[in-house]
TIMI-100403 format. One record per atom (N, C-alpha, C): z, x, y. Coordinates in pm, whole numbers, padded with zeros to 5 digits, always signed. Layout:
N
+--------+--------+--------+
|      w |      u |      v |
+--------+--------+--------+
|      Z |      X |      Y |
...
+--------+--------+--------+
% end
This chain:
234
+--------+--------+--------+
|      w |      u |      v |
+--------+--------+--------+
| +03877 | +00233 | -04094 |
| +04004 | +00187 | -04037 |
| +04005 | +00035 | -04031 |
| +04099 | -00039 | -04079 |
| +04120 | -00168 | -04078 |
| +04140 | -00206 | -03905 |
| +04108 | -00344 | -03966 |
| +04133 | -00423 | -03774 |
| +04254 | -00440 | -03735 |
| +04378 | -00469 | -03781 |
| +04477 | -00474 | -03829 |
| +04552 | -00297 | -03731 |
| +04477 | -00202 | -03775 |
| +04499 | -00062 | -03741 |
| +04474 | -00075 | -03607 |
| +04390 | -00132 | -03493 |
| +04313 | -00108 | -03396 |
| +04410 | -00239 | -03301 |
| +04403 | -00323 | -03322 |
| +04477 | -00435 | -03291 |
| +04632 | -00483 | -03345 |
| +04677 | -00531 | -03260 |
| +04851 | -00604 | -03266 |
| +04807 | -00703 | -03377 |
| +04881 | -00776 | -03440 |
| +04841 | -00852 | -03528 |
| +04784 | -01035 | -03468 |
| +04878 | -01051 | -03351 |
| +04820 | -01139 | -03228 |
| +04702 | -01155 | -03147 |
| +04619 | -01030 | -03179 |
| +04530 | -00981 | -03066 |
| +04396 | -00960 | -03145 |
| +04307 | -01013 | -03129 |
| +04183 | -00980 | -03218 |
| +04068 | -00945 | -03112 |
| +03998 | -00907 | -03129 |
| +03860 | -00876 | -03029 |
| +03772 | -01012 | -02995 |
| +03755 | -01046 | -02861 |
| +03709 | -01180 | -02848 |
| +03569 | -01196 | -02893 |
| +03518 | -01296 | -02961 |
| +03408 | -01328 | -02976 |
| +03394 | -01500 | -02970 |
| +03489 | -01593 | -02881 |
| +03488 | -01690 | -02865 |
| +03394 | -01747 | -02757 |
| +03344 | -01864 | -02725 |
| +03347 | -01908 | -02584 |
| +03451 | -01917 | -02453 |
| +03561 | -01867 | -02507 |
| +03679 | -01881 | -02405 |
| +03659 | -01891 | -02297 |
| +03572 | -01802 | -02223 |
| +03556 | -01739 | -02100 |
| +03457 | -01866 | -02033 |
| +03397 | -01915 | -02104 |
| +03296 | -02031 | -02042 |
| +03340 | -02155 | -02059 |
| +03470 | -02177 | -02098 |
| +03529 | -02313 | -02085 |
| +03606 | -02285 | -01915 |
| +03645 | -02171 | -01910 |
| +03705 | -02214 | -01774 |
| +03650 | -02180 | -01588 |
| +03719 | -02269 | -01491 |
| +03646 | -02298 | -01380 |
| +03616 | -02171 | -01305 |
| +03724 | -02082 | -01328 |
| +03598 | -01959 | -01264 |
| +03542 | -01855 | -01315 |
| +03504 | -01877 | -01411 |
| +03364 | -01846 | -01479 |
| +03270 | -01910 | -01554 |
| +03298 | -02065 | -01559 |
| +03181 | -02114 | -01630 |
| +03038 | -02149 | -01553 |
| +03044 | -02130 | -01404 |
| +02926 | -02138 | -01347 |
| +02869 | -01989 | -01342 |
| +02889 | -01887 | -01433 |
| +02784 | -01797 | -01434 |
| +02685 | -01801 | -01536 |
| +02593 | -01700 | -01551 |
| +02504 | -01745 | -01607 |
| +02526 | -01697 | -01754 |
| +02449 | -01712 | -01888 |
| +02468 | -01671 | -02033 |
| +02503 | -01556 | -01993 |
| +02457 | -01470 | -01941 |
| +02443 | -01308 | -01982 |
| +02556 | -01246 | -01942 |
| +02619 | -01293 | -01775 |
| +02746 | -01262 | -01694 |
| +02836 | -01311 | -01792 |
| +02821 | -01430 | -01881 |
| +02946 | -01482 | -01980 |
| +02976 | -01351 | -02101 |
| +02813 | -01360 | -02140 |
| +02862 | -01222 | -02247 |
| +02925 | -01084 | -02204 |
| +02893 | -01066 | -02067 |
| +02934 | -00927 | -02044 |
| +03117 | -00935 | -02018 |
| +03122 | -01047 | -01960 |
| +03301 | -01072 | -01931 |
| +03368 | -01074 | -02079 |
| +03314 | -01107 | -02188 |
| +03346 | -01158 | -02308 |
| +03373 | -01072 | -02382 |
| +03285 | -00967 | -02338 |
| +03332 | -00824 | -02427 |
| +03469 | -00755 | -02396 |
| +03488 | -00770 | -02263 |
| +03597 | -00703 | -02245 |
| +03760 | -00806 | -02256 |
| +03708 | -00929 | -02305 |
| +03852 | -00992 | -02333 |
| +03895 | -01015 | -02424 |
| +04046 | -01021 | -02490 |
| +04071 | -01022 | -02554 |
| +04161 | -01166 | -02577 |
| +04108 | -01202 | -02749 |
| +04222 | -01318 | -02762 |
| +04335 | -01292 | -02837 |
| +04438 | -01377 | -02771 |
| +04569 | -01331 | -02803 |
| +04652 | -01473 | -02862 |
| +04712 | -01492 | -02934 |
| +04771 | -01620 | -02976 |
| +04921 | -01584 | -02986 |
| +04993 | -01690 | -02939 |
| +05139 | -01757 | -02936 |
| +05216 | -01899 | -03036 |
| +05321 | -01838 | -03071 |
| +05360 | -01940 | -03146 |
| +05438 | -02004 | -03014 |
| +05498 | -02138 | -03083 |
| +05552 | -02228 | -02982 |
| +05671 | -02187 | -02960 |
| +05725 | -02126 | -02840 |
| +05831 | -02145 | -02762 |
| +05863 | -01948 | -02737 |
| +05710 | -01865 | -02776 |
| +05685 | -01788 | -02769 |
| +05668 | -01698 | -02632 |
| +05744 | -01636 | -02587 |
| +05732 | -01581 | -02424 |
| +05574 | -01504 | -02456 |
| +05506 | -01520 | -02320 |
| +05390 | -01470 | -02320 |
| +05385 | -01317 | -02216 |
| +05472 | -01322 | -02104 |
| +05612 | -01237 | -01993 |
| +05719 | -01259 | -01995 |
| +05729 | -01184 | -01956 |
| +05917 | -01190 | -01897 |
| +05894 | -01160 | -01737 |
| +06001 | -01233 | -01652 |
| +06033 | -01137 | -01521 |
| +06032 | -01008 | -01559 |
| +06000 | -00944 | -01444 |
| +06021 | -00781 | -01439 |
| +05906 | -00717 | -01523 |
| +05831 | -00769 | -01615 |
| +05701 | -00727 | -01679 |
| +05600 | -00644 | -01617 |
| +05579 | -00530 | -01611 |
| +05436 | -00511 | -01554 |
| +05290 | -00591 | -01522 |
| +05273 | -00620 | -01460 |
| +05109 | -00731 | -01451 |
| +05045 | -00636 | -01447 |
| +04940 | -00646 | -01535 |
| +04834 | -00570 | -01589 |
| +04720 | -00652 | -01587 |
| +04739 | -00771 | -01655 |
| +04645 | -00842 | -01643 |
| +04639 | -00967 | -01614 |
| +04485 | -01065 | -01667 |
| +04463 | -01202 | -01581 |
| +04500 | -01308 | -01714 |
| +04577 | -01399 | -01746 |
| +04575 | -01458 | -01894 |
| +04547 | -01604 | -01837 |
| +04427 | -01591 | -01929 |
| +04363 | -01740 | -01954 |
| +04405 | -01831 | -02021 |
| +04441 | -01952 | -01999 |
| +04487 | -02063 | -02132 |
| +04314 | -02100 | -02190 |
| +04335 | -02051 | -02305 |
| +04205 | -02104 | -02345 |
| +04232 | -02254 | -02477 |
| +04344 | -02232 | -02540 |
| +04396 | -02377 | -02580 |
| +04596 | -02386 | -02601 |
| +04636 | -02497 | -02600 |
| +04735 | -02465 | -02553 |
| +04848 | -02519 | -02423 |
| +04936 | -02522 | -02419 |
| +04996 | -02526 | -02281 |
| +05069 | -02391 | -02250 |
| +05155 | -02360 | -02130 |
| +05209 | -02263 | -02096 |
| +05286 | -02314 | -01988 |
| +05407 | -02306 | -02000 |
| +05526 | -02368 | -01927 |
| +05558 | -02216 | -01822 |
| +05565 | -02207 | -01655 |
| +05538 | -02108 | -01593 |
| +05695 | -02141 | -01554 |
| +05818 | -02065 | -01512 |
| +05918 | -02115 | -01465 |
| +06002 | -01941 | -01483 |
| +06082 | -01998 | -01352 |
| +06202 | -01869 | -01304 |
| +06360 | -01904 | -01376 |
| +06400 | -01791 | -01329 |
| +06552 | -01767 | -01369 |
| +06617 | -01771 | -01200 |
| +06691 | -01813 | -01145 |
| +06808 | -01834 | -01062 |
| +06924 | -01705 | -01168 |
| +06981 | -01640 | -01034 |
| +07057 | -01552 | -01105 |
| +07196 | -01628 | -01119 |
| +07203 | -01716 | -01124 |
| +07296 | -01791 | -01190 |
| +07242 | -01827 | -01363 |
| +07130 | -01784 | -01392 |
| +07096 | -01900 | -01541 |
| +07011 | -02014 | -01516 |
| +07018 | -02066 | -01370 |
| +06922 | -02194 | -01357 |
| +06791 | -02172 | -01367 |
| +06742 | -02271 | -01477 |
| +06596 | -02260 | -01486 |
| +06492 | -02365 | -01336 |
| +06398 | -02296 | -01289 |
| +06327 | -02360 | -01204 |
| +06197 | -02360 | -01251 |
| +06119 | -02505 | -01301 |
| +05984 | -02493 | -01381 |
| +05916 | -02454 | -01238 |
| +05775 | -02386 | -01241 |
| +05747 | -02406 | -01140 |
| +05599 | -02448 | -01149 |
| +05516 | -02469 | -01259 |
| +05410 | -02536 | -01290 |
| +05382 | -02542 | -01427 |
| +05325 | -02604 | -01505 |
| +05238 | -02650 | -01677 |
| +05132 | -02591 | -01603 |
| +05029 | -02474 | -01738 |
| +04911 | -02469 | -01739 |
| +04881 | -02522 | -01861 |
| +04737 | -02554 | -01850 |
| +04624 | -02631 | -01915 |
| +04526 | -02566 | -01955 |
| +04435 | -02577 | -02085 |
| +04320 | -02504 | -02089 |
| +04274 | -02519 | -01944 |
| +04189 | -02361 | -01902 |
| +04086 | -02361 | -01812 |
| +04215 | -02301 | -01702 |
| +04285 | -02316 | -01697 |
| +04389 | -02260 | -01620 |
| +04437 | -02093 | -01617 |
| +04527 | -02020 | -01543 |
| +04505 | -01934 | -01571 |
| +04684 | -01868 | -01494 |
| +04699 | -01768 | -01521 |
| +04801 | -01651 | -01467 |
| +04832 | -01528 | -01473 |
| +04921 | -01492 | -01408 |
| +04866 | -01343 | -01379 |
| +04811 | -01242 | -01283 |
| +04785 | -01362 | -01189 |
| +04656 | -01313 | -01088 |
| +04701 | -01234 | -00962 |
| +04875 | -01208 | -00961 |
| +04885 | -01075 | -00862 |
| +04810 | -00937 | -00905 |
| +04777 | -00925 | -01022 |
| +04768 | -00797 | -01047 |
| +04567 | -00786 | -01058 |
| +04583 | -00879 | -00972 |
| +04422 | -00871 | -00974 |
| +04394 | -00760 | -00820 |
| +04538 | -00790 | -00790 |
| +04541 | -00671 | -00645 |
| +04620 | -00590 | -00602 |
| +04718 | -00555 | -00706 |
| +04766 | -00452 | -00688 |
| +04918 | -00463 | -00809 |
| +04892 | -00329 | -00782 |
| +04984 | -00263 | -00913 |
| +05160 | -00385 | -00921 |
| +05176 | -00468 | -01026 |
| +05303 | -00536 | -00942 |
| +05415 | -00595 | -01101 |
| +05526 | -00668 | -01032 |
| +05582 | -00728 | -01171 |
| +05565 | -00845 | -01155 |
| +05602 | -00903 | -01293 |
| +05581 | -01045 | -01263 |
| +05706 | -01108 | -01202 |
| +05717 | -01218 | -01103 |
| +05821 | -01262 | -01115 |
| +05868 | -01397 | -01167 |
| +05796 | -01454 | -01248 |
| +05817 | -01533 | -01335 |
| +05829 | -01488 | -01515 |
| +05836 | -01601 | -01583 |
| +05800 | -01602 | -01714 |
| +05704 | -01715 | -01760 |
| +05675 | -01709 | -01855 |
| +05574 | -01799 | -01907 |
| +05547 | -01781 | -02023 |
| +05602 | -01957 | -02081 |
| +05629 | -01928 | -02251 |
| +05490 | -02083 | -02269 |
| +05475 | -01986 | -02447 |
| +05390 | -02110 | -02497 |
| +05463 | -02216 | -02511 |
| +05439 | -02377 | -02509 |
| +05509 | -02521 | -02525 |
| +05467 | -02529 | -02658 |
| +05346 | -02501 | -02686 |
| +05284 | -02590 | -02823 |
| +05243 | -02407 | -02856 |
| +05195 | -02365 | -02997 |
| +05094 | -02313 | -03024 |
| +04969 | -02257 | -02932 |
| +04955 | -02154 | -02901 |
| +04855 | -02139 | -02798 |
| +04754 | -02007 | -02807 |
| +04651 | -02047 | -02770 |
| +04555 | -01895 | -02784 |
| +04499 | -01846 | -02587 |
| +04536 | -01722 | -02588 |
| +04541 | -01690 | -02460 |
| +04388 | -01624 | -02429 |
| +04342 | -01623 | -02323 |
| +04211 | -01494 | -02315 |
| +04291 | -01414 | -02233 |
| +04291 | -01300 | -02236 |
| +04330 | -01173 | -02183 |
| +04260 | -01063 | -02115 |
| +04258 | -01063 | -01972 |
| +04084 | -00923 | -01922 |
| +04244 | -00842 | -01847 |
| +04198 | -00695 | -01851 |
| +04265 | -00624 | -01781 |
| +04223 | -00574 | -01661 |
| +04341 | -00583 | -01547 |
| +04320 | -00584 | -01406 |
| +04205 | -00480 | -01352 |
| +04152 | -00382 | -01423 |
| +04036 | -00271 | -01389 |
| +03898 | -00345 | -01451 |
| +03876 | -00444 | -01541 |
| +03806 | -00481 | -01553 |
| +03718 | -00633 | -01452 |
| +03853 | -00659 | -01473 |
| +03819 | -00787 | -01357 |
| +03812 | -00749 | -01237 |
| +03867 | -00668 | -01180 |
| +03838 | -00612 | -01043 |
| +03670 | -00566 | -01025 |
| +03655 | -00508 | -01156 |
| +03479 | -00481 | -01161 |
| +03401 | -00589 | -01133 |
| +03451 | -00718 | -01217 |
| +03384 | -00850 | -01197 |
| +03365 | -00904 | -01043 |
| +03495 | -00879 | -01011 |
| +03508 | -00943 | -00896 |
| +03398 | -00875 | -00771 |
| +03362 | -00745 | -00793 |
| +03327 | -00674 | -00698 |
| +03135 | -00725 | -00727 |
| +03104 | -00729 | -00819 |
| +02985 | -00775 | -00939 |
| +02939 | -00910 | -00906 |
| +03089 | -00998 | -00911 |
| +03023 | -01112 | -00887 |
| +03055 | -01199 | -00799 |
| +03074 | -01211 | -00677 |
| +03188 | -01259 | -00602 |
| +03218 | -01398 | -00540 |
| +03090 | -01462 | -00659 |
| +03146 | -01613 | -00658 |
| +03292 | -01640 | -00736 |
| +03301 | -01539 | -00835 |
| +03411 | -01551 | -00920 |
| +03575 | -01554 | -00822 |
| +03545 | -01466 | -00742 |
| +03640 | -01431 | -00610 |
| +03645 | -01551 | -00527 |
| +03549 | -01666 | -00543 |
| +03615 | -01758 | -00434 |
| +03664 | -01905 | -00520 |
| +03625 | -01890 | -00653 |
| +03712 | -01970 | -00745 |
| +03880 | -01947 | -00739 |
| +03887 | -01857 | -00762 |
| +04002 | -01793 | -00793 |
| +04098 | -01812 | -00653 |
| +04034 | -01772 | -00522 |
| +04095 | -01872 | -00334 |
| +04122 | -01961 | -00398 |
| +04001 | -02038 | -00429 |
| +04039 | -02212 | -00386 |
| +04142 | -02268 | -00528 |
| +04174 | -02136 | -00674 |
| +04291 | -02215 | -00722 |
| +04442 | -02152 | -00644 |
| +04397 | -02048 | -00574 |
| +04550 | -02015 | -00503 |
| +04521 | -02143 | -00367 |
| +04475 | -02142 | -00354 |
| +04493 | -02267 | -00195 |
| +04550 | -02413 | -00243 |
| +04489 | -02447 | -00333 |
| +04565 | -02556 | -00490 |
| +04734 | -02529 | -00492 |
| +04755 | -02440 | -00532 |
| +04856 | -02386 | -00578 |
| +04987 | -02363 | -00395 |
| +04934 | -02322 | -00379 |
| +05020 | -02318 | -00206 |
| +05061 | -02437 | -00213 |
| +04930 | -02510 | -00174 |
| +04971 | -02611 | -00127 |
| +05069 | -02760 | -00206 |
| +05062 | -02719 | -00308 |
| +05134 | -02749 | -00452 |
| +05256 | -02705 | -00434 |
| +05314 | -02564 | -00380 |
| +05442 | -02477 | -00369 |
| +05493 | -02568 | -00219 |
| +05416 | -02533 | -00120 |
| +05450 | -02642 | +00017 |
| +05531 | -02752 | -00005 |
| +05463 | -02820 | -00087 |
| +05455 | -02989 | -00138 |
| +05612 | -02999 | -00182 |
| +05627 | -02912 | -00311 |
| +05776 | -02921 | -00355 |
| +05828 | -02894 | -00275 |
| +05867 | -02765 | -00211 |
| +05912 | -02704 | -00114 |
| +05981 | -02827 | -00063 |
| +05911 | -02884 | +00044 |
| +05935 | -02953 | +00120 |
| +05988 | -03125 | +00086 |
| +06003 | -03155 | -00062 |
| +06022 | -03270 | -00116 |
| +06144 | -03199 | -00141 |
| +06190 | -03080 | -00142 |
| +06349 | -03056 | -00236 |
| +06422 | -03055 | -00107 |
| +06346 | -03035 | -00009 |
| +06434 | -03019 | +00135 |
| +06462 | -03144 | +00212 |
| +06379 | -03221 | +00154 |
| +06405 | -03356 | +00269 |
| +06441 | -03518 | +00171 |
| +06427 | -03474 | +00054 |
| +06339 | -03620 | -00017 |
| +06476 | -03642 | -00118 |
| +06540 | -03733 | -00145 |
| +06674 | -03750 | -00253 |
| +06550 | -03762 | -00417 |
| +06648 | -03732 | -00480 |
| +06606 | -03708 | -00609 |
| +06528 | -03845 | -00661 |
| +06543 | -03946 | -00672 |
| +06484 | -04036 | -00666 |
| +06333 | -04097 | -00611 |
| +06287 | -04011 | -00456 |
| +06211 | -04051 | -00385 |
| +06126 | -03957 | -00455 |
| +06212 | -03814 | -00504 |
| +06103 | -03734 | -00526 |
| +06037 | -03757 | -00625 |
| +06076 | -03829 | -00724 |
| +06040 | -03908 | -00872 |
| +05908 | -03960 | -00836 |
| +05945 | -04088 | -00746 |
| +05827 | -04196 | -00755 |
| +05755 | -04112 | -00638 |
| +05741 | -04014 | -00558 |
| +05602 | -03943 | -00493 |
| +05547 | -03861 | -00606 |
| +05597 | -03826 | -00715 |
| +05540 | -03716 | -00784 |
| +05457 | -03839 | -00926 |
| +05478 | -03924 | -00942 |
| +05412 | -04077 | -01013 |
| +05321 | -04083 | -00956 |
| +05322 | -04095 | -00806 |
| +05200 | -04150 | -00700 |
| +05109 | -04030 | -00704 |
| +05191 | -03928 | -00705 |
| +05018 | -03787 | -00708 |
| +05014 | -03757 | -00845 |
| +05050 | -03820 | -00978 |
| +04973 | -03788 | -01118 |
| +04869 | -03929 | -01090 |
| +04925 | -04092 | -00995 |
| +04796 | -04170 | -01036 |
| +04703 | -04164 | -00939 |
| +04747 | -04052 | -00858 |
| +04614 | -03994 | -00765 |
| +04519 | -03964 | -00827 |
| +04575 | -03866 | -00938 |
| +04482 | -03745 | -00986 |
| +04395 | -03860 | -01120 |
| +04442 | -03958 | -01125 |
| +04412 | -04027 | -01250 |
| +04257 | -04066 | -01247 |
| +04174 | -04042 | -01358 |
| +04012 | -04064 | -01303 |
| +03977 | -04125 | -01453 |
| +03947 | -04248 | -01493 |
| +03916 | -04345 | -01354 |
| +04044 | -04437 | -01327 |
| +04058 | -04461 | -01238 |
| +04191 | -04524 | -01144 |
| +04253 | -04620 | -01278 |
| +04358 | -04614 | -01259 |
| +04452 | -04665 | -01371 |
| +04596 | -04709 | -01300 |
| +04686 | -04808 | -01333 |
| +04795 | -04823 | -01302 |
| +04872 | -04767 | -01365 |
| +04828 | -04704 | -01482 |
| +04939 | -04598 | -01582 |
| +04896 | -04508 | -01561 |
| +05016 | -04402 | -01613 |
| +05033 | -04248 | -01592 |
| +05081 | -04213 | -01649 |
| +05048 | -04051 | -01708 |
| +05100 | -04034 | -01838 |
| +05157 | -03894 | -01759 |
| +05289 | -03861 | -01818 |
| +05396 | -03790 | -01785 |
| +05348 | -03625 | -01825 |
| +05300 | -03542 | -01780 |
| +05278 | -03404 | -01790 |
| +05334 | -03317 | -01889 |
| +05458 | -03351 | -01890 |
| +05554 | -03287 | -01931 |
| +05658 | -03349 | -01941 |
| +05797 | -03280 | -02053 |
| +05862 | -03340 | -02086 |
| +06002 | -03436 | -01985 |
| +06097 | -03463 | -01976 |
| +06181 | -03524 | -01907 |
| +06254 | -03411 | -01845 |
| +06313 | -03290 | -01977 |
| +06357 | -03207 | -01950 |
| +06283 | -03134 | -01834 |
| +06163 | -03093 | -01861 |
| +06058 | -03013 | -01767 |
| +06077 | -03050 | -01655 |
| +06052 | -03197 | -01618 |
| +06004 | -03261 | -01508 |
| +06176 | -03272 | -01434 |
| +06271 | -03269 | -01473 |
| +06418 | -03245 | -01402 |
| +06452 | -03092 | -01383 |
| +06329 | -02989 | -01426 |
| +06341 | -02866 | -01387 |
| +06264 | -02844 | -01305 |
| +06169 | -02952 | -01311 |
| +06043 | -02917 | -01174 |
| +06072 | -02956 | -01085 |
| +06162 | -03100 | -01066 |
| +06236 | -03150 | -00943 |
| +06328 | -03150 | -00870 |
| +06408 | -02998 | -00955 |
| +06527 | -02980 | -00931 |
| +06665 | -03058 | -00949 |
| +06658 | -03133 | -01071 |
| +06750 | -03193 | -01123 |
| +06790 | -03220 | -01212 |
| +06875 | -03296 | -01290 |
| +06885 | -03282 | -01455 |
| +06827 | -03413 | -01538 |
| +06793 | -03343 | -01695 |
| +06747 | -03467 | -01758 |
| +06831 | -03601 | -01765 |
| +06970 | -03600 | -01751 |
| +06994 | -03710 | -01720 |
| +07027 | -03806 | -01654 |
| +07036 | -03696 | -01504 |
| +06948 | -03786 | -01398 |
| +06814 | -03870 | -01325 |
| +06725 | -03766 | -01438 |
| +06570 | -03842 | -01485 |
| +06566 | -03959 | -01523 |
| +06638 | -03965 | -01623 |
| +06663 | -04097 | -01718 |
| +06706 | -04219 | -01648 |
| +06805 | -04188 | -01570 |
| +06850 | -04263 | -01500 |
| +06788 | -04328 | -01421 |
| +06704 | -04257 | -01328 |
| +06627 | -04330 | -01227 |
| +06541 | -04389 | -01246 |
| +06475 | -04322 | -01356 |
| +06389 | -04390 | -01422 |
| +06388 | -04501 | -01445 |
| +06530 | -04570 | -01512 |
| +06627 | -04681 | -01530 |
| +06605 | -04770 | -01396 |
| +06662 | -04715 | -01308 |
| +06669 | -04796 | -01211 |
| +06575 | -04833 | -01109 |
| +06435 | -04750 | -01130 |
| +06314 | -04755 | -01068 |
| +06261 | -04868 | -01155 |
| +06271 | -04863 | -01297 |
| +06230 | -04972 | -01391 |
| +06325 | -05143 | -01336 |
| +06406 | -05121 | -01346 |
| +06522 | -05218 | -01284 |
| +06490 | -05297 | -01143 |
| +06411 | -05234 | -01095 |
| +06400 | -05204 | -00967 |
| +06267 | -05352 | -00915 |
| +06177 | -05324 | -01067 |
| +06027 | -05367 | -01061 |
| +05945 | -05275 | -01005 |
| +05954 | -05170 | -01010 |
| +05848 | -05083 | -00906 |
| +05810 | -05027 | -01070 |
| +05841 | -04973 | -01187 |
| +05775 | -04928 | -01271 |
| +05798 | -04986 | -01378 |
| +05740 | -04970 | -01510 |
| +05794 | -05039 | -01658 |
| +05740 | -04910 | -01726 |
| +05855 | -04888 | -01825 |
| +05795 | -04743 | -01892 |
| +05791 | -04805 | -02035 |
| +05636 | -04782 | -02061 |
| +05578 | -04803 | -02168 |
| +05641 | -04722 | -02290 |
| +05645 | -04567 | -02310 |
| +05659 | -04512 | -02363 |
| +05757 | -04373 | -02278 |
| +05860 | -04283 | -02386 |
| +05905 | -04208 | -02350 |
| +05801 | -04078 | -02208 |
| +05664 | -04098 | -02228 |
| +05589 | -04049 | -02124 |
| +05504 | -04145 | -02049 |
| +05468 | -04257 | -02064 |
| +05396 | -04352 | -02028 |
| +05456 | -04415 | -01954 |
| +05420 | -04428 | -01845 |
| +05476 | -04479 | -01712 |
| +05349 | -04597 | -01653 |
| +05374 | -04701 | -01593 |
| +05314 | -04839 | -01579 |
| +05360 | -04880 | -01435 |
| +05265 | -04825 | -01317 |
| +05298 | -04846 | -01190 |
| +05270 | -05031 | -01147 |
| +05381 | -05040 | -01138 |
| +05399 | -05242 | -01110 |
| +05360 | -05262 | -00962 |
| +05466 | -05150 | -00887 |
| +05453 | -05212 | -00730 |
| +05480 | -05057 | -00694 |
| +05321 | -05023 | -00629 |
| +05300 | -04884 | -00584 |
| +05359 | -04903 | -00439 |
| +05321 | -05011 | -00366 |
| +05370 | -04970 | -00228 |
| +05529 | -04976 | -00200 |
| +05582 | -05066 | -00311 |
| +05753 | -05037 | -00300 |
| +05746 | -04892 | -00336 |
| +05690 | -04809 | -00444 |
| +05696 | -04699 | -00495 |
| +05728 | -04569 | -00376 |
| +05620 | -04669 | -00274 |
| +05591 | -04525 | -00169 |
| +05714 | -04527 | -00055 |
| +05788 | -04673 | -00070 |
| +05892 | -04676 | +00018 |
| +06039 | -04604 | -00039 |
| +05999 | -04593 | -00148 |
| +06181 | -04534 | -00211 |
| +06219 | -04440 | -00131 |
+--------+--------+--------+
% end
């Protein structure tokens, strides 16, 4: 029987490192890597390729193993709400690591992407097996809360503008090693879906934050923090 017969044409039997590039599982040891490895599968996406839909069954845990993955809802009006970019080493999926559920998002490939794939009876084995793996996986939901909080609470209090230059100030947080530039995550469009506003009100402020002297934008993503503490007063 051909492979082709056994497998989707997307889906091949893993025999990659996938599983040991990312943070909660690359601190186990060779042997715990091979045994997770058998049971995952890689799966590849073309660009702009849904990986779910809302309403999907969660079955399983999907790994970005290269790739991006744009995570974002539907408003039953049509409005799109991004609600995070994953990155290799990143991951989704992870209600169904506890119980039978749908998704309520979607999540499409941006670029070309190859996924790792374990199904929720398998990883539950892991988890029970190995249960350092179980407190990786806390501390990226405690990440993530507090990430959901953060917006949350910037769409409720903060004008579209302020929310711009605080969300500049926590990419040159994250920036290692410290840099006055920052490079934009995602696209303009994205980032006026992540902030709850439109791309060409992005543009704009952008404009006038540049105007302003608080930033100079190098490039359509390249951003050049001039005067951070005006930044923090907008």
């Amino acid at each position: 029987m051909s492979k082709d017969a056994i497998y989707p044409k997307n889906v091949v039997p893993s025999h990659t490192s996938c599983v040991s590039l990312v943070p909660i599982f690359n601190h186990l040891e060779k042997e715990q890597l091979d045994e997770i490895k058998v049971t995952t599968q890689s799966v590849s996406y073309k660009k702009q390729e849904l990986i779910y839909h809302a309403g999907d069954e969660s079955t399983s845990l999907y790994i970005i193993h290269k790739g991006k993955v744009r995570i974002y809802r539907l408003s039953e009006s049509g409005k799109e709400q991004l609600v995070r970019i994953l990155n290799p080493g990143d991951f989704t999926g992870e209600m169904a690591l506890f119980s039978e559920s749908t998704h309520e998002t979607y999540a499409e490939a941006m670029i070309d992407t190859k996924i790792c794939r374990i199904d929720r009876s398998d990883l539950q084995d892991f988890l029970l097996k190995y249960p350092s793996i179980s407190l990786k996986i806390l501390a990226e939901f405690s990440n993530r809360l507090e990430a959901s909080e953060k917006q949350s609470s910037r769409f409720a209090t903060e004008k579209v503008e302020a929310r711009i230059a605080l969300f500049l100030v926590d990419i040159l947080n994250e920036e290692l090693p410290k840099t006055t530039e920052v490079t934009l995550p995602m696209s303009k469009k994205d980032l006026a879906s992540y902030l709850g506003t439109t791309p060409e009100t992005i543009s704009r402020k952008f404009n006038e934050l540049e105007d302003k002297g608080l930033i100079k934008q190098l490039t359509h993503k390249q951003i050049k923090i001039i005067d951070l503490d005006g930044l923090l007063l907008v």
